[in-house]
HTML snippet that shows the backbone in 3Dmol.js (N, CA, C, O; Angstrom):
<script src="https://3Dmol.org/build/3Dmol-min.js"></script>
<div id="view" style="width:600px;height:400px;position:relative"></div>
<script>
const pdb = `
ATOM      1  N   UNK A   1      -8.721  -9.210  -0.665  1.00  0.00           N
ATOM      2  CA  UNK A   1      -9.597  -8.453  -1.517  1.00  0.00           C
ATOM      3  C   UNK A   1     -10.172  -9.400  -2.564  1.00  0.00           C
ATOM      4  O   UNK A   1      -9.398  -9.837  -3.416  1.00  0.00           O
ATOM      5  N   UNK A   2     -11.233  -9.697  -2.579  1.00  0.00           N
ATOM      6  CA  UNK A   2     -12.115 -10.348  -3.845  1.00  0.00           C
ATOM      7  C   UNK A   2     -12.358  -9.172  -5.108  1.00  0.00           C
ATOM      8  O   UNK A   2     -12.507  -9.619  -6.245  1.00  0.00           O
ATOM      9  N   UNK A   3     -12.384  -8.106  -4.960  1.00  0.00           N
ATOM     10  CA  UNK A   3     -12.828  -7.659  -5.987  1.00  0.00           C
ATOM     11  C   UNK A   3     -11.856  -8.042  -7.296  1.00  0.00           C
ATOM     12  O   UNK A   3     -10.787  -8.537  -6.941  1.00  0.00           O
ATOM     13  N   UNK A   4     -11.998  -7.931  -8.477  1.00  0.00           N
ATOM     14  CA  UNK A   4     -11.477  -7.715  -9.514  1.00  0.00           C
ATOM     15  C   UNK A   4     -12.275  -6.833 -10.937  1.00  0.00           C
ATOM     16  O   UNK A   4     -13.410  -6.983 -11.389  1.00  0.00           O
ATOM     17  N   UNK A   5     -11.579  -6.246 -11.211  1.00  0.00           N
ATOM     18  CA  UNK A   5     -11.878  -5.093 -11.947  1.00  0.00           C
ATOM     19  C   UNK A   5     -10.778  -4.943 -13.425  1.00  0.00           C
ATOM     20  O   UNK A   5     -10.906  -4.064 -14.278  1.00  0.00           O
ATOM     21  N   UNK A   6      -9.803  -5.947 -13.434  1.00  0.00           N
ATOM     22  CA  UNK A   6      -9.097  -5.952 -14.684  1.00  0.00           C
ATOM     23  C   UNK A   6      -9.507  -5.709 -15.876  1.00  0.00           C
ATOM     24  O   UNK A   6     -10.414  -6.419 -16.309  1.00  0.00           O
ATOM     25  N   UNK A   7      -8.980  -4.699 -16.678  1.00  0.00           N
ATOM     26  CA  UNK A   7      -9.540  -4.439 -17.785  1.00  0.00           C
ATOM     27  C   UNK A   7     -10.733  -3.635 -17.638  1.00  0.00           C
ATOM     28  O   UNK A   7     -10.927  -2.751 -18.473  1.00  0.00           O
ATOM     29  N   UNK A   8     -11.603  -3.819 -16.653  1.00  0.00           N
ATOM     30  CA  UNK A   8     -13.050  -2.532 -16.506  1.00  0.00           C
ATOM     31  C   UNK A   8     -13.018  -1.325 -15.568  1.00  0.00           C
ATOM     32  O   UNK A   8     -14.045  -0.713 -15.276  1.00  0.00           O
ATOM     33  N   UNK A   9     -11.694  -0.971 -15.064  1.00  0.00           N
ATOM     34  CA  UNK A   9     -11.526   0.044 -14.230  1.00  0.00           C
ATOM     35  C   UNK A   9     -12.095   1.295 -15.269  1.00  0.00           C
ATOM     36  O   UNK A   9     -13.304   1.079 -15.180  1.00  0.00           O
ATOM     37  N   UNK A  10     -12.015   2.019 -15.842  1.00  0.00           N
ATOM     38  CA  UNK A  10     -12.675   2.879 -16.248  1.00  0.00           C
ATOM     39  C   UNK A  10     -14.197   2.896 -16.093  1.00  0.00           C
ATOM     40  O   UNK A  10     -14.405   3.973 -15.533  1.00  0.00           O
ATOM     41  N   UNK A  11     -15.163   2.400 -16.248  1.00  0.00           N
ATOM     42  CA  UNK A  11     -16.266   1.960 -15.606  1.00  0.00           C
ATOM     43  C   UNK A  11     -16.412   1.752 -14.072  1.00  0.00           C
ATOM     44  O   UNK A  11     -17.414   2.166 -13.490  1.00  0.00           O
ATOM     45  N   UNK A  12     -15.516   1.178 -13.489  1.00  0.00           N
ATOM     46  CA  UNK A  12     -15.605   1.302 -11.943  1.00  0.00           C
ATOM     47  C   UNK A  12     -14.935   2.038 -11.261  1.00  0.00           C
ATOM     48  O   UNK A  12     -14.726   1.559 -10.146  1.00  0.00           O
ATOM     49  N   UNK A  13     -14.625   2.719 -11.380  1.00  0.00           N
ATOM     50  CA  UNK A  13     -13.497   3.695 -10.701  1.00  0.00           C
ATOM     51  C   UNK A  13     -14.015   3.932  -9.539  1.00  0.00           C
ATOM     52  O   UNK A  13     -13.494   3.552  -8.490  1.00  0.00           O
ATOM     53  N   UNK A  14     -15.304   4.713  -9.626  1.00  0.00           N
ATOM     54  CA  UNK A  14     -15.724   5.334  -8.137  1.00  0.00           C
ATOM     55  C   UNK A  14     -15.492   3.926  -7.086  1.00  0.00           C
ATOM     56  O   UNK A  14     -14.816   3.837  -6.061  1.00  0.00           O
ATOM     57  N   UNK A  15     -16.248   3.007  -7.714  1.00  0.00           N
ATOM     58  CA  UNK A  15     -16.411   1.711  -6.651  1.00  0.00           C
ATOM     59  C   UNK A  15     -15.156   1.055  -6.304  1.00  0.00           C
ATOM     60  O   UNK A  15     -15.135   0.093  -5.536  1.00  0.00           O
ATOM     61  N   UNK A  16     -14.139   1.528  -6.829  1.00  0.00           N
ATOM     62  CA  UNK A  16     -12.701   0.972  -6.772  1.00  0.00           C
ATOM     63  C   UNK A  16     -11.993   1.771  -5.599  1.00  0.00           C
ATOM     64  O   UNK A  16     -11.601   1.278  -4.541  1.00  0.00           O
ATOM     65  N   UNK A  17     -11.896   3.224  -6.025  1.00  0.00           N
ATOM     66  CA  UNK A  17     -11.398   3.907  -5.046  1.00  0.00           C
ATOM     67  C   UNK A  17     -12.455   4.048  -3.905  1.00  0.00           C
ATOM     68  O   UNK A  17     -11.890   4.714  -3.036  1.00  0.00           O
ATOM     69  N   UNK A  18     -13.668   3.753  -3.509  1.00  0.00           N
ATOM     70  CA  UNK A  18     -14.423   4.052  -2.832  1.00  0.00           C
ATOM     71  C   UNK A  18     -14.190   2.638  -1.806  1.00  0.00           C
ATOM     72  O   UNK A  18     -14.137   2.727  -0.579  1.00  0.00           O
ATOM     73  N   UNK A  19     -14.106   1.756  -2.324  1.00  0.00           N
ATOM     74  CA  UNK A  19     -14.125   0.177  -1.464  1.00  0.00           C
ATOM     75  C   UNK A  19     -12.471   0.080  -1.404  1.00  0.00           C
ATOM     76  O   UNK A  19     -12.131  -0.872  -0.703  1.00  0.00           O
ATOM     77  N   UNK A  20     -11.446   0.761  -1.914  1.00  0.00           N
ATOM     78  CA  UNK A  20     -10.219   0.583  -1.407  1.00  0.00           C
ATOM     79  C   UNK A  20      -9.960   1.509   0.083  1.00  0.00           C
ATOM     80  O   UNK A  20      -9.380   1.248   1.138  1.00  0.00           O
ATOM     81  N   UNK A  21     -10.537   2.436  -0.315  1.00  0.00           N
ATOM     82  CA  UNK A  21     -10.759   3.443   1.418  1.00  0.00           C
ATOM     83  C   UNK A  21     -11.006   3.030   2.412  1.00  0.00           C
ATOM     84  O   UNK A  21     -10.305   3.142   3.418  1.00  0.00           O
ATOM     85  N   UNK A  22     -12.704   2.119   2.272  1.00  0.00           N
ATOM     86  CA  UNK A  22     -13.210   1.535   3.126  1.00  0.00           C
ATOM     87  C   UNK A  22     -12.344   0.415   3.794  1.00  0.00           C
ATOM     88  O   UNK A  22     -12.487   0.199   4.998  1.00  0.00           O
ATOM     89  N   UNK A  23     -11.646  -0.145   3.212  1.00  0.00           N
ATOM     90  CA  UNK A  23     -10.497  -1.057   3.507  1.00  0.00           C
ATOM     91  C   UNK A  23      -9.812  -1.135   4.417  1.00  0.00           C
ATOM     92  O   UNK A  23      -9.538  -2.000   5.249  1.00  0.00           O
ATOM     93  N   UNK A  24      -9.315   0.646   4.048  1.00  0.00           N
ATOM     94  CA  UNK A  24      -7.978   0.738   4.346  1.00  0.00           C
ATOM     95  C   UNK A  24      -8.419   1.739   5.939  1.00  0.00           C
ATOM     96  O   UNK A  24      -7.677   1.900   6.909  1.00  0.00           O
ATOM     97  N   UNK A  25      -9.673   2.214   5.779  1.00  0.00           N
ATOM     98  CA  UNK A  25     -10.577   2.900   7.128  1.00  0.00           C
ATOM     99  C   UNK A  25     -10.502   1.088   8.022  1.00  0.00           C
ATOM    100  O   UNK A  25     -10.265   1.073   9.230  1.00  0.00           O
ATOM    101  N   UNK A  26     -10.599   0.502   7.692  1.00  0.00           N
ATOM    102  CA  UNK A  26     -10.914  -1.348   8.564  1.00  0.00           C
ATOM    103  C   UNK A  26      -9.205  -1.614   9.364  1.00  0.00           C
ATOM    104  O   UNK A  26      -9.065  -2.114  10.480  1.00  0.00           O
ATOM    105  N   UNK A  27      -8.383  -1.273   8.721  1.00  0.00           N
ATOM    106  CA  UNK A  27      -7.614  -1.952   8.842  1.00  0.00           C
ATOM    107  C   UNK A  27      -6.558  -1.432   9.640  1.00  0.00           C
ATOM    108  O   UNK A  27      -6.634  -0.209   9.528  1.00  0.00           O
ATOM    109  N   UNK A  28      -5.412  -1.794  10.545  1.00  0.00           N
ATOM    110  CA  UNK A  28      -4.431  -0.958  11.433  1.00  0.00           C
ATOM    111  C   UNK A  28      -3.307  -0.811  10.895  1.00  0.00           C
ATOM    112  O   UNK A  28      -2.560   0.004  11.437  1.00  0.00           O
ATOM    113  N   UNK A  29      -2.930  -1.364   9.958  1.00  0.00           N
ATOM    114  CA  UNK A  29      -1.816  -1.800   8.982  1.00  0.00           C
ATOM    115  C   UNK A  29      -1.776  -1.566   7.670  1.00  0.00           C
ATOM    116  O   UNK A  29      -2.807  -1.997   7.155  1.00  0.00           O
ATOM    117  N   UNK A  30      -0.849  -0.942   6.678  1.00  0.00           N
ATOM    118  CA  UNK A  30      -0.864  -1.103   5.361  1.00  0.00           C
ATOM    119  C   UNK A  30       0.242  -1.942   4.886  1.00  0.00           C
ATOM    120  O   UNK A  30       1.150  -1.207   4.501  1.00  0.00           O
ATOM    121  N   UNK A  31       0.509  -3.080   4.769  1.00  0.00           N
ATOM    122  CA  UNK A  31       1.385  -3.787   3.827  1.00  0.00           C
ATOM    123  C   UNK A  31       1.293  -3.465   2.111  1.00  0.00           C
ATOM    124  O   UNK A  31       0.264  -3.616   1.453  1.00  0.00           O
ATOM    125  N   UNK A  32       2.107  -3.171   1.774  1.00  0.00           N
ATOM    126  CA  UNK A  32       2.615  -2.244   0.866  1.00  0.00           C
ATOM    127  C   UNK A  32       3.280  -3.118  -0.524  1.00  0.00           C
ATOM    128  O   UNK A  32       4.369  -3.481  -0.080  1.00  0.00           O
ATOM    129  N   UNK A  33       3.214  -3.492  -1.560  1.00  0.00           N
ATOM    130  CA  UNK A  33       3.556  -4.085  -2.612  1.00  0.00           C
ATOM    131  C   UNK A  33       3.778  -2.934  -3.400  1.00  0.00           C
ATOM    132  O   UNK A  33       2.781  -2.473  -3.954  1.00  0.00           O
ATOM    133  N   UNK A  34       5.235  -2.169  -3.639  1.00  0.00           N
ATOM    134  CA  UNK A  34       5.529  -1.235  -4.153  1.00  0.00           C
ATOM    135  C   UNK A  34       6.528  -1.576  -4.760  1.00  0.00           C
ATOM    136  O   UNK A  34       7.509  -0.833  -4.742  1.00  0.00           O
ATOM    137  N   UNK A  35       6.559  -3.080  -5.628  1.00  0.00           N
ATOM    138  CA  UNK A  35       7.937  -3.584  -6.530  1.00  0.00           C
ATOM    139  C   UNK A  35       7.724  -2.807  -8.049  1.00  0.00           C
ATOM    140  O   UNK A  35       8.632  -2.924  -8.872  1.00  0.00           O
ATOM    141  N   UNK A  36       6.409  -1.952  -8.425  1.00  0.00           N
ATOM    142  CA  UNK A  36       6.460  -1.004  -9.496  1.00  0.00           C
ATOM    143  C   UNK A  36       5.911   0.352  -8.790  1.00  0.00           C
ATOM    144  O   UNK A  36       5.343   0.448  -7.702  1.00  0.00           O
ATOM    145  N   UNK A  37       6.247   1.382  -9.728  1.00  0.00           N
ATOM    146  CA  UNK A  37       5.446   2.574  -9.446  1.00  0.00           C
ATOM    147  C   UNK A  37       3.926   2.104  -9.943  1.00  0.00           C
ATOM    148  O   UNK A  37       3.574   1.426 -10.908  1.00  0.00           O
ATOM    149  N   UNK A  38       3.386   2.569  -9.176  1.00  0.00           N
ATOM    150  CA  UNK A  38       2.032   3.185  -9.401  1.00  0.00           C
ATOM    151  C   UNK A  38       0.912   4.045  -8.748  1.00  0.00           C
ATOM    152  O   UNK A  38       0.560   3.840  -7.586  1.00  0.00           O
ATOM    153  N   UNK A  39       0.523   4.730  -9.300  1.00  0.00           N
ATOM    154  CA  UNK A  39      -0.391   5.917  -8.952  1.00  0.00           C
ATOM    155  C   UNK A  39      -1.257   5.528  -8.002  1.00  0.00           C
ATOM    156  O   UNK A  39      -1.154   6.187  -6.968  1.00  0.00           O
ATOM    157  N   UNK A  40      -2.251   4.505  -7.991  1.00  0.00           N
ATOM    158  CA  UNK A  40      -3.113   4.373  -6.890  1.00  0.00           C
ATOM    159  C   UNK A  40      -2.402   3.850  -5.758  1.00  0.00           C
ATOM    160  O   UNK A  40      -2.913   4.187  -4.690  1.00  0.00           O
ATOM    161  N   UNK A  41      -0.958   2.833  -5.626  1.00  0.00           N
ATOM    162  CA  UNK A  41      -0.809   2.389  -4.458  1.00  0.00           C
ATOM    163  C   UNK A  41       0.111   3.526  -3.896  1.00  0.00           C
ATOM    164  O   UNK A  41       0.766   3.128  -2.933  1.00  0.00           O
ATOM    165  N   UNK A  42       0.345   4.874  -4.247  1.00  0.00           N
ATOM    166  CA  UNK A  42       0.874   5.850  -3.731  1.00  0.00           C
ATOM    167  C   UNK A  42      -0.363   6.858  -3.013  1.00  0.00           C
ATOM    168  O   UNK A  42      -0.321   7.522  -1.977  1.00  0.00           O
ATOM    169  N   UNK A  43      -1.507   6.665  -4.062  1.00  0.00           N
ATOM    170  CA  UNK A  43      -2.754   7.188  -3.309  1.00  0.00           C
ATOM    171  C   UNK A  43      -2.888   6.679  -1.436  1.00  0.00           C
ATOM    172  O   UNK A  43      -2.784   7.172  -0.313  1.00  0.00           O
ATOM    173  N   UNK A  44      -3.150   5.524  -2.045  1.00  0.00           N
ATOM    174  CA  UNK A  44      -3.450   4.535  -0.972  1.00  0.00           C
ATOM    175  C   UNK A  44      -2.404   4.859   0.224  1.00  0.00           C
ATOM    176  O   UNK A  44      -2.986   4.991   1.300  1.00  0.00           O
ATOM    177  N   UNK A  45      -1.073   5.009   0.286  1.00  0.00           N
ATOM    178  CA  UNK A  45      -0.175   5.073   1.105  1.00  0.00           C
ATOM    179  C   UNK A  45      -0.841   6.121   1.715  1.00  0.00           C
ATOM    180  O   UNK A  45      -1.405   5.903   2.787  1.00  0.00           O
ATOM    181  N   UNK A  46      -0.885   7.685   1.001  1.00  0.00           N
ATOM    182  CA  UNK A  46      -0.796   8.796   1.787  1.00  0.00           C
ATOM    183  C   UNK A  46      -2.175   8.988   2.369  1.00  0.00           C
ATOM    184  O   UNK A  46      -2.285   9.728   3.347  1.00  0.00           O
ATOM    185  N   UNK A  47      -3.361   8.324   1.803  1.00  0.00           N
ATOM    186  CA  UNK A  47      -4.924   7.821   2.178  1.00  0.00           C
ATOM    187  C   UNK A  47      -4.290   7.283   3.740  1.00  0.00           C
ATOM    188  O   UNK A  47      -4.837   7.860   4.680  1.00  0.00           O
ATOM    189  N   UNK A  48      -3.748   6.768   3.941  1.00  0.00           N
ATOM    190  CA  UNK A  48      -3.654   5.318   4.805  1.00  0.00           C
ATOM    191  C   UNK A  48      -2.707   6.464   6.304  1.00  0.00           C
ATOM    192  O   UNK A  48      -2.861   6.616   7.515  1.00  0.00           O
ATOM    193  N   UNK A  49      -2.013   6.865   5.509  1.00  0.00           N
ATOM    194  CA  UNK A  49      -1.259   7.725   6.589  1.00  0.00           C
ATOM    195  C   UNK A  49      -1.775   8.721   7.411  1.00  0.00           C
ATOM    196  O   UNK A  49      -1.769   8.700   8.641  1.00  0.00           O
ATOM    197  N   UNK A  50      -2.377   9.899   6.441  1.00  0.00           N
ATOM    198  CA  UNK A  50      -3.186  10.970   6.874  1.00  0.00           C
ATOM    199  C   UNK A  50      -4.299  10.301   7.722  1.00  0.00           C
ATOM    200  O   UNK A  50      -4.978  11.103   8.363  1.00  0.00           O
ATOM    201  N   UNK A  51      -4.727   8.554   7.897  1.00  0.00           N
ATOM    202  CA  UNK A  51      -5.472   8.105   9.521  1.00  0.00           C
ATOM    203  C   UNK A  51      -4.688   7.963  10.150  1.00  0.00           C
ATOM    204  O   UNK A  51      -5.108   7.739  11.285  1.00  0.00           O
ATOM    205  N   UNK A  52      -3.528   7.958  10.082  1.00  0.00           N
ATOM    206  CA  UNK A  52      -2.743   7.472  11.558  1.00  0.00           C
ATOM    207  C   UNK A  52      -2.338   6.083  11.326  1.00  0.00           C
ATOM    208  O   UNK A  52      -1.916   5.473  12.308  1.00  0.00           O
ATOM    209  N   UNK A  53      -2.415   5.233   9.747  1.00  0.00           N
ATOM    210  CA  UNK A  53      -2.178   3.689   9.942  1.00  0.00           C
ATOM    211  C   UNK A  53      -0.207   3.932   9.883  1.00  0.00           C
ATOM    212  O   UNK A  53       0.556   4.879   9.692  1.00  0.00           O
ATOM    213  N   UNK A  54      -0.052   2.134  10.239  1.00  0.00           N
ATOM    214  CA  UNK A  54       1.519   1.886  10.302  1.00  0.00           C
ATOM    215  C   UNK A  54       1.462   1.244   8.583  1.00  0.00           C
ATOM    216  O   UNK A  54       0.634   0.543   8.001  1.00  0.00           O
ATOM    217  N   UNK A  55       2.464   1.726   8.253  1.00  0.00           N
ATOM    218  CA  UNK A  55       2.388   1.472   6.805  1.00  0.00           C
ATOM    219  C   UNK A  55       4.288   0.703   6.460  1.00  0.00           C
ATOM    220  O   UNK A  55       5.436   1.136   6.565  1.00  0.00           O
ATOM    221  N   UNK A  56       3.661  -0.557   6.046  1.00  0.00           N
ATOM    222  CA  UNK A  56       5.191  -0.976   5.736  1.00  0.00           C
ATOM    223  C   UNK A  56       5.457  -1.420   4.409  1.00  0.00           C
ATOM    224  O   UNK A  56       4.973  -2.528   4.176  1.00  0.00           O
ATOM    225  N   UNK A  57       6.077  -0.895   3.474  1.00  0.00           N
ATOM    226  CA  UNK A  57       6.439  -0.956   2.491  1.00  0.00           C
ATOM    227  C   UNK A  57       7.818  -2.161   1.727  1.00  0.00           C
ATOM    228  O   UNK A  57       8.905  -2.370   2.266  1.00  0.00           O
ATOM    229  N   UNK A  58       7.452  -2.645   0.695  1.00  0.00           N
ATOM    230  CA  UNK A  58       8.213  -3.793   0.196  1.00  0.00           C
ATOM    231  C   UNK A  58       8.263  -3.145  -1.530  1.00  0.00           C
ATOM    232  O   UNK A  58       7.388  -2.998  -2.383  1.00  0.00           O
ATOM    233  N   UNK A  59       9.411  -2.933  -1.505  1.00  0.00           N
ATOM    234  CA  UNK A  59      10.125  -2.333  -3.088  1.00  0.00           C
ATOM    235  C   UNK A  59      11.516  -2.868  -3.312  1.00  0.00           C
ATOM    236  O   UNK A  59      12.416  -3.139  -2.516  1.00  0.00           O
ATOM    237  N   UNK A  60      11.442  -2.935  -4.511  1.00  0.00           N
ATOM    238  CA  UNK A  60      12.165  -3.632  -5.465  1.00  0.00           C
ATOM    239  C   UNK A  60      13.529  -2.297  -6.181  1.00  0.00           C
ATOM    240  O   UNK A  60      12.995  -1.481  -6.933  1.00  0.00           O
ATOM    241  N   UNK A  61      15.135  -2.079  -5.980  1.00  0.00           N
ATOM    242  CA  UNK A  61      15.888  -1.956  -6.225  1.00  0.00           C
ATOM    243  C   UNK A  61      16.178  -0.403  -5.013  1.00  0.00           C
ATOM    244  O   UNK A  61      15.652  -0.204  -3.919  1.00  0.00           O
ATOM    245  N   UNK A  62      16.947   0.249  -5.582  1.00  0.00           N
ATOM    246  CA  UNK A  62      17.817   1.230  -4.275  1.00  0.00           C
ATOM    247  C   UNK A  62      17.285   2.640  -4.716  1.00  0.00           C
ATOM    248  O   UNK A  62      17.805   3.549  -4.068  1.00  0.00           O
ATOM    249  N   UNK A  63      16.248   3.101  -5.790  1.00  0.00           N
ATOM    250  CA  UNK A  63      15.716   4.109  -5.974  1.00  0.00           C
ATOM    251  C   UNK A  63      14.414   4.414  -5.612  1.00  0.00           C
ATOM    252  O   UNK A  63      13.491   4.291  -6.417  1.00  0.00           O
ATOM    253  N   UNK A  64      14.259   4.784  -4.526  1.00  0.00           N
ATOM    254  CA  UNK A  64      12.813   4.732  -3.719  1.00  0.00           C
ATOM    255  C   UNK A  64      12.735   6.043  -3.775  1.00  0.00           C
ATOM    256  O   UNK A  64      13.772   6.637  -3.478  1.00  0.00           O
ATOM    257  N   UNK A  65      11.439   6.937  -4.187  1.00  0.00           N
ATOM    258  CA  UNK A  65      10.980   8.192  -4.154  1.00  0.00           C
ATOM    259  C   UNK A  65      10.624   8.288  -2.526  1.00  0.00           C
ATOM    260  O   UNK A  65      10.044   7.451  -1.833  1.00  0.00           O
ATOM    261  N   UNK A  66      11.165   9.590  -2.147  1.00  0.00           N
ATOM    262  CA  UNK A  66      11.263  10.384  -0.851  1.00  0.00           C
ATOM    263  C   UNK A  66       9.813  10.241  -0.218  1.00  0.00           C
ATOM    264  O   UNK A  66       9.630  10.514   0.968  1.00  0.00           O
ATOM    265  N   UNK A  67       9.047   9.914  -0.838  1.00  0.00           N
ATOM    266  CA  UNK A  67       7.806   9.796  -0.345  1.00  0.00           C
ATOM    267  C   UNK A  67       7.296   9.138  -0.180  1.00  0.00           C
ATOM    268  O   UNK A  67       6.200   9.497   0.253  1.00  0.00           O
ATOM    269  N   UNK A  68       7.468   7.765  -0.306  1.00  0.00           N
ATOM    270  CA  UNK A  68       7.173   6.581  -0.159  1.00  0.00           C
ATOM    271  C   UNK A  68       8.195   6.527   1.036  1.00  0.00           C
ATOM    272  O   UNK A  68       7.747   6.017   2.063  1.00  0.00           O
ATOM    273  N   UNK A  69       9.263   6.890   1.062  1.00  0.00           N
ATOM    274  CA  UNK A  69      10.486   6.528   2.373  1.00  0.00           C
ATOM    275  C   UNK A  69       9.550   7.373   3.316  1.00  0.00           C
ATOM    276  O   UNK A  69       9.382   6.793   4.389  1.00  0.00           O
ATOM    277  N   UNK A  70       9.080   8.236   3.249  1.00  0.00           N
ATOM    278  CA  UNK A  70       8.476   9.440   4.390  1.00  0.00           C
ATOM    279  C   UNK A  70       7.265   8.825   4.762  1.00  0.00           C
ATOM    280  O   UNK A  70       7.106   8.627   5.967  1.00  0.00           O
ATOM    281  N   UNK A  71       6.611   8.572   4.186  1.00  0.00           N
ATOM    282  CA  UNK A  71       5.050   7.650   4.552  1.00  0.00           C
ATOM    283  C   UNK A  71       5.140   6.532   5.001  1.00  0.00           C
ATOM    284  O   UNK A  71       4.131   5.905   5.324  1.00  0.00           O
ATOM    285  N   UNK A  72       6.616   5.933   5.146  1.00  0.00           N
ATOM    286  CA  UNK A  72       6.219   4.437   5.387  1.00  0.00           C
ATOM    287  C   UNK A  72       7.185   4.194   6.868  1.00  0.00           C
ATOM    288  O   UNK A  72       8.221   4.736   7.253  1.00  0.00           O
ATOM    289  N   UNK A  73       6.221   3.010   7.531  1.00  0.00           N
ATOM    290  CA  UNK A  73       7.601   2.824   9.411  1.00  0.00           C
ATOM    291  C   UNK A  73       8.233   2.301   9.166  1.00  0.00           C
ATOM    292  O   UNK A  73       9.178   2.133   9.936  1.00  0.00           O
ATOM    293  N   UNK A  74       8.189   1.471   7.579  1.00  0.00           N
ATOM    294  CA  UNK A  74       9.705   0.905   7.548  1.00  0.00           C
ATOM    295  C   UNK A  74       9.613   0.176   6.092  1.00  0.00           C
ATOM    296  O   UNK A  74       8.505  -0.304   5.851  1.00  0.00           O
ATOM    297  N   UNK A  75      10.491   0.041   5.206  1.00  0.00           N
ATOM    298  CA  UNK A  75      10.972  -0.652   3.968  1.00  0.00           C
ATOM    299  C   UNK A  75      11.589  -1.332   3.834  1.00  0.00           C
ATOM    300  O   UNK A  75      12.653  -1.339   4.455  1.00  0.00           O
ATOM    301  N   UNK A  76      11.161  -2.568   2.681  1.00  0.00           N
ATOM    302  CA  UNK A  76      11.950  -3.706   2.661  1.00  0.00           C
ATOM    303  C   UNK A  76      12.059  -3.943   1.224  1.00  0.00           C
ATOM    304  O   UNK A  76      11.440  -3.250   0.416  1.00  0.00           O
ATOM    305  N   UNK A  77      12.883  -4.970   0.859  1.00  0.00           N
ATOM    306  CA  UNK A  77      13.169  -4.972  -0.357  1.00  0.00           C
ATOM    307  C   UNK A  77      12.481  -6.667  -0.706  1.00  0.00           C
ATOM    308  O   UNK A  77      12.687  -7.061  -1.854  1.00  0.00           O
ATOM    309  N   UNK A  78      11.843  -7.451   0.065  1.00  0.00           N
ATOM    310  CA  UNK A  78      11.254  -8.413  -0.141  1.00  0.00           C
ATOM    311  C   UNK A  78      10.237  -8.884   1.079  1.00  0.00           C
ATOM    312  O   UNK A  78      10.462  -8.655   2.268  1.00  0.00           O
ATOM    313  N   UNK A  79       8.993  -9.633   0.531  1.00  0.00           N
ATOM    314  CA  UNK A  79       7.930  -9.677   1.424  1.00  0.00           C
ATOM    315  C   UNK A  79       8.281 -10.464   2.654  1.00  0.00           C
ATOM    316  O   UNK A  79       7.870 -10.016   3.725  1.00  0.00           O
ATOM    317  N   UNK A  80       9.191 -11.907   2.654  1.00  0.00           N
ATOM    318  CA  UNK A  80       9.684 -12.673   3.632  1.00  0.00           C
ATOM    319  C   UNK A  80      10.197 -11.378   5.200  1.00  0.00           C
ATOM    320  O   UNK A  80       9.761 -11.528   6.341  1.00  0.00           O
ATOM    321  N   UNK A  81      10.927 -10.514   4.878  1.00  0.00           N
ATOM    322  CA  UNK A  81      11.280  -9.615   5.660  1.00  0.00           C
ATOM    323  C   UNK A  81      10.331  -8.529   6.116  1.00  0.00           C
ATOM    324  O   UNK A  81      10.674  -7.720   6.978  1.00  0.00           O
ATOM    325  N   UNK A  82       9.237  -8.507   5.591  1.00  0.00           N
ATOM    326  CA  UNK A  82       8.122  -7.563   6.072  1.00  0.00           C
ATOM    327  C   UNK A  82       7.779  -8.352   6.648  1.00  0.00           C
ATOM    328  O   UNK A  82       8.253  -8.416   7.782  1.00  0.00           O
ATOM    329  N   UNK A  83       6.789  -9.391   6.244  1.00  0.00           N
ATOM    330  CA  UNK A  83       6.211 -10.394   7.437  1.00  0.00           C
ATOM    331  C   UNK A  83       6.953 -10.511   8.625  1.00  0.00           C
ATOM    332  O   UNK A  83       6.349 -10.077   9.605  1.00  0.00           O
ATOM    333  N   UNK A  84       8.449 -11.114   8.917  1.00  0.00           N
ATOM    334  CA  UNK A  84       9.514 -11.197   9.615  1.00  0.00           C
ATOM    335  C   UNK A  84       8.811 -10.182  10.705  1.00  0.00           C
ATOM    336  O   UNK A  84       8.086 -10.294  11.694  1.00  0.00           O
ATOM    337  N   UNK A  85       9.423  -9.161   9.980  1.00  0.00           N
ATOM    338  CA  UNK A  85       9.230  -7.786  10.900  1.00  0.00           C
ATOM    339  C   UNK A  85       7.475  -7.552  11.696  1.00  0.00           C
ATOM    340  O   UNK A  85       7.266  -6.958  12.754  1.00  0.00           O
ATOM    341  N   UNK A  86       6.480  -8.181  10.854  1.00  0.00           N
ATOM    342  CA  UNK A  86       5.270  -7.840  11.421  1.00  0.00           C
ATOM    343  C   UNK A  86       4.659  -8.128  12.476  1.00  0.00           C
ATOM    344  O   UNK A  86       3.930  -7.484  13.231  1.00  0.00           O
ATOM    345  N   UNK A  87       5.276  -9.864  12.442  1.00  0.00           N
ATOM    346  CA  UNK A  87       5.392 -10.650  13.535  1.00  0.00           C
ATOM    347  C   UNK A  87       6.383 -10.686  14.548  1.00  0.00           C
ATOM    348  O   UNK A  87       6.463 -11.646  15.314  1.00  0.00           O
ATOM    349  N   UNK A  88       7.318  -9.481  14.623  1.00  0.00           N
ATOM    350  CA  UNK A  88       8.003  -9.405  15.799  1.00  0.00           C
ATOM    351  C   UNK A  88       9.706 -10.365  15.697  1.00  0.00           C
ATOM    352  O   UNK A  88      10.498 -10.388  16.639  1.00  0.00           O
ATOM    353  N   UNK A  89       9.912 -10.979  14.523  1.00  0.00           N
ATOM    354  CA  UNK A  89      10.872 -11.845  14.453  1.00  0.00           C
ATOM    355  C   UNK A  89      12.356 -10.652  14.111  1.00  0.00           C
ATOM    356  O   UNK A  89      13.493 -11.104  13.975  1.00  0.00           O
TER     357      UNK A  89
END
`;
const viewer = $3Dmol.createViewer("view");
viewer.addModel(pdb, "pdb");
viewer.setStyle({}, {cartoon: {color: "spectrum"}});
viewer.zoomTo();
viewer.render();
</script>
């Protein structure tokens, strides 16, 4: 992703959530950076699911909300082991 929008998301919003869709409509896969909560990459998950993508998730300690465990084919607790897994290792 090239875009950056730090600090001016209020001003871009539409074009933010509008070109993160389009993305995520491109793509067969969601790799998942879920080492904090946050609101849009939970958007994004259930965006990503409701097409039919494989969504693999990478979070940080043993309290994972039920919904992130339910949306995702599989969770990891560091990126080395998602990749691992993406590539078949």
């Amino acid at each position: 992703m090239v875009r950056d929008y730090r600090g001016r998301t209020d001003e871009h919003y539409v074009e933010i959530v509008e070109e993160d869709k389009k993305e995520i409509d491109t793509c067969d896969l969601l790799l998942v950076n879920h080492t904090r909560p946050s609101v849009g990459t939970s958007m994004e998950i259930l965006y990503a699911w409701e097409r039919g993508k494989k969504i693999v998730t990478v979070v940080v300690g043993k309290d994972i909300s039920p919904w992130i465990i339910y949306h995702s084919e599989k969770i990891f607790h560091d990126l080395d082991s998602a990749i691992d897994y993406l590539n078949g290792k």
